[in-house]
C-alpha positions as CSV (number, residue, x, y, z in Angstrom):
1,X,234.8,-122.3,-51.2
2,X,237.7,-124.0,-53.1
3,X,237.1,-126.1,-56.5
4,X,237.3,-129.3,-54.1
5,X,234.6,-127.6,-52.2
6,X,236.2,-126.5,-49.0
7,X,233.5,-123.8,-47.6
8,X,234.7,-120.3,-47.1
9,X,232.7,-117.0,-46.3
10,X,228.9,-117.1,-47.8
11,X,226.7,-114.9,-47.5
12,X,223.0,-114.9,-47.8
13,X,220.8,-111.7,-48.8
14,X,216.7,-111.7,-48.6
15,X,214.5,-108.8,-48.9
16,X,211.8,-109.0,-46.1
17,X,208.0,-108.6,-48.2
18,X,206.5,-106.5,-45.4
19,X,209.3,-104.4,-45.3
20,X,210.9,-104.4,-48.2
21,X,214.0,-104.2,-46.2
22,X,217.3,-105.6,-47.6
23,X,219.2,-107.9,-44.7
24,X,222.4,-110.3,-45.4
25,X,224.0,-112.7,-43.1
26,X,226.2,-115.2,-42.8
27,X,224.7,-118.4,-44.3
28,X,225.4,-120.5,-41.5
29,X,223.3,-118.3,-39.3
30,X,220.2,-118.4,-41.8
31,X,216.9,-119.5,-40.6
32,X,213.8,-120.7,-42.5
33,X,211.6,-117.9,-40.5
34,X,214.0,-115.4,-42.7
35,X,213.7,-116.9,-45.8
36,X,209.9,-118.0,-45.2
37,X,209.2,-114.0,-45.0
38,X,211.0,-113.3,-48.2
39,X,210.1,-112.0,-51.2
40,X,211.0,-112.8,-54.8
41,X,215.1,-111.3,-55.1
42,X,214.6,-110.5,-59.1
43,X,211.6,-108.9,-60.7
44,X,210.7,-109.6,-64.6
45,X,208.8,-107.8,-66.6
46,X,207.5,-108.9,-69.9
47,X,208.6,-107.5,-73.3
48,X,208.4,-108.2,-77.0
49,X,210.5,-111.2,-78.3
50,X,211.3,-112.6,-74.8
51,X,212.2,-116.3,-75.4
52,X,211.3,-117.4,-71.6
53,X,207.7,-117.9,-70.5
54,X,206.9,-115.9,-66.6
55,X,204.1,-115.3,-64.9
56,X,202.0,-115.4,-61.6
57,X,200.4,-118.6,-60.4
58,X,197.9,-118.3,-57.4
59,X,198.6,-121.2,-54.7
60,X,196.4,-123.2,-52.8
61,X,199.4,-123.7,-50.3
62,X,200.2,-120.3,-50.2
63,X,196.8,-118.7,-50.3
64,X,198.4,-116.1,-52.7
65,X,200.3,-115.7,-56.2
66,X,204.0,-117.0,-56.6
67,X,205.9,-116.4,-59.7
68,X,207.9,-118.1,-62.0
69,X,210.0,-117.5,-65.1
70,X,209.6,-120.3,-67.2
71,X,207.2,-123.1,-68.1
72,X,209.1,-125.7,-66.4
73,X,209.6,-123.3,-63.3
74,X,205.4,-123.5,-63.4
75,X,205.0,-127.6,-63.4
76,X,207.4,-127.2,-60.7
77,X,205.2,-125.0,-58.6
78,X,202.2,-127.3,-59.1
79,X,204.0,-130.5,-58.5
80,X,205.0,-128.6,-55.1
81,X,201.4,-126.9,-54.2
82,X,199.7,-130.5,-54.8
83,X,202.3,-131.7,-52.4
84,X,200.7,-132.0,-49.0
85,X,203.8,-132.5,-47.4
86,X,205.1,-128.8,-48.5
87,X,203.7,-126.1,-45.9
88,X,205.4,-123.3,-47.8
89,X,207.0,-122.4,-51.4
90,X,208.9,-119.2,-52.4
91,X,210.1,-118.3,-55.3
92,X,213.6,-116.8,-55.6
93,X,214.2,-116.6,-52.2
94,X,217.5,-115.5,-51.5
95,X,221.0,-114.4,-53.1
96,X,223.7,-116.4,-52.4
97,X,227.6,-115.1,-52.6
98,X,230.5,-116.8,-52.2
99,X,234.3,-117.1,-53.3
100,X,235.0,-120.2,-55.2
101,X,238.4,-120.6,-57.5
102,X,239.4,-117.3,-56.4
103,X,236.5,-115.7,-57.7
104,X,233.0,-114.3,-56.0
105,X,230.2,-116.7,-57.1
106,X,226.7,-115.4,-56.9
107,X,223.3,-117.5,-57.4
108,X,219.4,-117.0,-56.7
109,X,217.5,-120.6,-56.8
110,X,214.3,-120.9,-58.2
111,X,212.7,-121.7,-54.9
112,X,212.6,-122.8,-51.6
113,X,209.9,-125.5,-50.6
114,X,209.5,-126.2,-46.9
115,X,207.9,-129.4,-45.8
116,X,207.3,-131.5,-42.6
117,X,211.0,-132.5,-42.8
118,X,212.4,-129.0,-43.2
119,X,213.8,-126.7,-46.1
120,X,214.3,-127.8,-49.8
121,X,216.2,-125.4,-51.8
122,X,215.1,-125.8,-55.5
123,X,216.9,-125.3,-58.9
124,X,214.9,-125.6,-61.7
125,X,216.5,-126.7,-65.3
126,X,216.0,-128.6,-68.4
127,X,218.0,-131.5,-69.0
128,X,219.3,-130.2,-72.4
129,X,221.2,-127.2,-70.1
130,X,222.7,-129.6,-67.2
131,X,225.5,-130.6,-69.3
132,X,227.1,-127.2,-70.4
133,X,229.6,-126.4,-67.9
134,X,228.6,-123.1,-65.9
135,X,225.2,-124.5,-65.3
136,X,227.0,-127.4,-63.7
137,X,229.4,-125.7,-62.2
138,X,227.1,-123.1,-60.4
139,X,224.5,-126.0,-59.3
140,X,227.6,-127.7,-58.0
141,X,228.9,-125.1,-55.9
142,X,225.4,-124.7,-54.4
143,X,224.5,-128.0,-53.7
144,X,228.1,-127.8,-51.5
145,X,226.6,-124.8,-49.5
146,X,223.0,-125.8,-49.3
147,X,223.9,-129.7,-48.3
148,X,226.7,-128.0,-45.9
149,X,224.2,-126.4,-43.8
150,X,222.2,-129.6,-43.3
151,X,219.2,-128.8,-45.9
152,X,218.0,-130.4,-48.6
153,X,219.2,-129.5,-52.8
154,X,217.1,-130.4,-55.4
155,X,217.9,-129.7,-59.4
156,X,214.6,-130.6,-60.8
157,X,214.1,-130.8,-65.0
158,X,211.4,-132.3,-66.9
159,X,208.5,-134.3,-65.0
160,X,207.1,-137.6,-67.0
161,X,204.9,-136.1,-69.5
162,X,201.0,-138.2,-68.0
163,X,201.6,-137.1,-64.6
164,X,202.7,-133.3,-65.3
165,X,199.1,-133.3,-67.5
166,X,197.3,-135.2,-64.2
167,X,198.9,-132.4,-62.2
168,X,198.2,-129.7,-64.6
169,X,194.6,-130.5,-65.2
170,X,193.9,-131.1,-61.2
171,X,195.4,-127.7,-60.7
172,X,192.6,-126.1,-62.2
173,X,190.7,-127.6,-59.3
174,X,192.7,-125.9,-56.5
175,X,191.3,-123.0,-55.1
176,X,188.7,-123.8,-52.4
177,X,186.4,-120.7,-52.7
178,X,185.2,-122.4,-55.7
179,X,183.6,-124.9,-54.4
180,X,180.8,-125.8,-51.7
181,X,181.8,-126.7,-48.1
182,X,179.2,-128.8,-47.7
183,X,179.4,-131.0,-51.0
184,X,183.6,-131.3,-50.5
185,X,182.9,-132.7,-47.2
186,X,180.5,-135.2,-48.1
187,X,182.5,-136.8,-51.0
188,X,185.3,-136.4,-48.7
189,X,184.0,-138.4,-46.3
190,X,182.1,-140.7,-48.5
191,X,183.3,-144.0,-48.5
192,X,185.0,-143.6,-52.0
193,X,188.2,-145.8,-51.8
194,X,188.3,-149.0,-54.1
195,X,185.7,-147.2,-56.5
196,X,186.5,-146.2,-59.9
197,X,186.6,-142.3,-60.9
198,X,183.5,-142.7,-63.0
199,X,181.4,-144.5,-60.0
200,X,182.3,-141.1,-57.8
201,X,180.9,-139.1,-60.3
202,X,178.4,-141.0,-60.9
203,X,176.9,-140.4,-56.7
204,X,174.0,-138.7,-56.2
205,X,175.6,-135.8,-53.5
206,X,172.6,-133.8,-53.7
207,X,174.1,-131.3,-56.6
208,X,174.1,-131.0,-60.3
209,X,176.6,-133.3,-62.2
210,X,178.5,-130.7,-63.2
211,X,179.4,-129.8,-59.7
212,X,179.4,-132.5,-58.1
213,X,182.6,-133.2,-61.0
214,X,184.7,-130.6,-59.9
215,X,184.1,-131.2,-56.6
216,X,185.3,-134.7,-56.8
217,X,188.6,-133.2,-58.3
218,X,189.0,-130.7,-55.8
219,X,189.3,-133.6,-53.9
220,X,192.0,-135.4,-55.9
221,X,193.7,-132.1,-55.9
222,X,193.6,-132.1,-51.6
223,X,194.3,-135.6,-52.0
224,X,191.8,-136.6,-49.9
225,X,191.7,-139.2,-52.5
226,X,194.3,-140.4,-54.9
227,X,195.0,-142.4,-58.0
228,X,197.3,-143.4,-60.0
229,X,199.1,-140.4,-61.2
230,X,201.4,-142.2,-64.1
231,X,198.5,-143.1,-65.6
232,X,196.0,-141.1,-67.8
233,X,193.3,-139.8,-65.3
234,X,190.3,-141.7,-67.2
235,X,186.7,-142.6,-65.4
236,X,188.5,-146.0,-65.0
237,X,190.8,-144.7,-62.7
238,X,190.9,-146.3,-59.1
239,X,190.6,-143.9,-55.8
240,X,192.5,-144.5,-52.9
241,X,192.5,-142.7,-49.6
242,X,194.9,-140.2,-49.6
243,X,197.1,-138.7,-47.4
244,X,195.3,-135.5,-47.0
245,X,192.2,-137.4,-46.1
């Protein structure tokens, strides 16, 4: 790839997690089975004075932990697990290498996010960094490559601040063995639209308050029912069906 952004050799490396096997190809012959079986490229570790913030975070899409080096790299991961739409997130799924002004490029995105319309290839950066020069210049280069093959590129930086702590806080709702079958399905199926957050909790479902609570934000969190996200998630709130219902 030139600096005008004429494609030349790239090459794509994975390592498979049930193998642990390394395997490259040629990027144009990649396939989201490949990358879907991937696992993370990099491994961190933490140690004293590290100025980036990494860690596991268990995911109701993917039924098991996906990591993440920063705290923007995490709202990204919820944003994309309360996503109905995305079947699968991995994190650093591949290596990318290519040539580009005469000299070999290599990159590792954040993550790759595939949904109902296909593959998303996701970079994850603040907006403070996006001006400096070789962070645009290697998100460039990759978008080329990534658009080339007819997938999707995101860069994604900083959500709005209300519906990052709506998504945050509804997170801690996700995992299903933590609630009752029974009581989900009933204030799933519940004729909730229209009402206001505090008349759902309000219900007598047959359970203590307190469950019956969580519950109805499990809920929110499958989005069996939504509300208005931009807004701060108050008992005033209004719930409308959503499109996991």
């Amino acid at each position: 790839m030139s600096g005008g952004g004429r494609t030349a050799d790239v090459t794509v490396s994975v390592r498979n997690k049930e193998t642990l096997a390394e395997y490259s190809t040629d990027w144009g012959l990649v396939t989201t089975d490949l990358l879907s079986a991937a696992m993370p490229w990099r491994t961190f570790r933490w140690y004293r004075g590290q100025k980036h913030y990494s860690g596991t975070y268990w995911s109701s899409t993917e039924r098991s932990h996906v990591i993440y080096e920063s705290r923007l790299e995490l709202a990204r991961l919820q944003y994309a697990d309360f996503d109905v739409a995305v079947r699968r997130i991995v994190a650093q799924p591949f290596l990318l290498k290519t040539r580009v002004d005469r000299r070999v490029r290599r990159h590792v995105p954040d993550f790759l996010l595939i949904d109902e319309q296909g593959p998303i290839v996701v970079d994850v950066k603040p907006l403070a960094r996006l001006g400096k020069p070789k962070v645009s210049f290697t998100l460039d280069w990759t978008r080329k490559i990534v658009e080339g093959h007819g997938w999707r590129y995101e860069v994604w930086s900083e959500p709005p601040a209300t519906e990052h702590e709506n998504i945050r806080f509804l997170a801690g709702f996700r995992n299903p063995r933590c609630f009752n079958d029974g009581l989900v399905e009933s204030i799933r199926h519940h004729e909730l639209a229209g009402r206001t957050l505090g008349e759902a909790l309000s219900i007598d479902f047959g359970a203590p308050p307190a469950l019956v609570r969580s519950a109805v934000f499990h809920a929110i969190w499958n989005q069996y029912f939504t509300v208005d996200m931009t807004e701060p998630l108050t008992r005033s709130a209004i719930l409308t069906k959503g499109p996991g219902a």
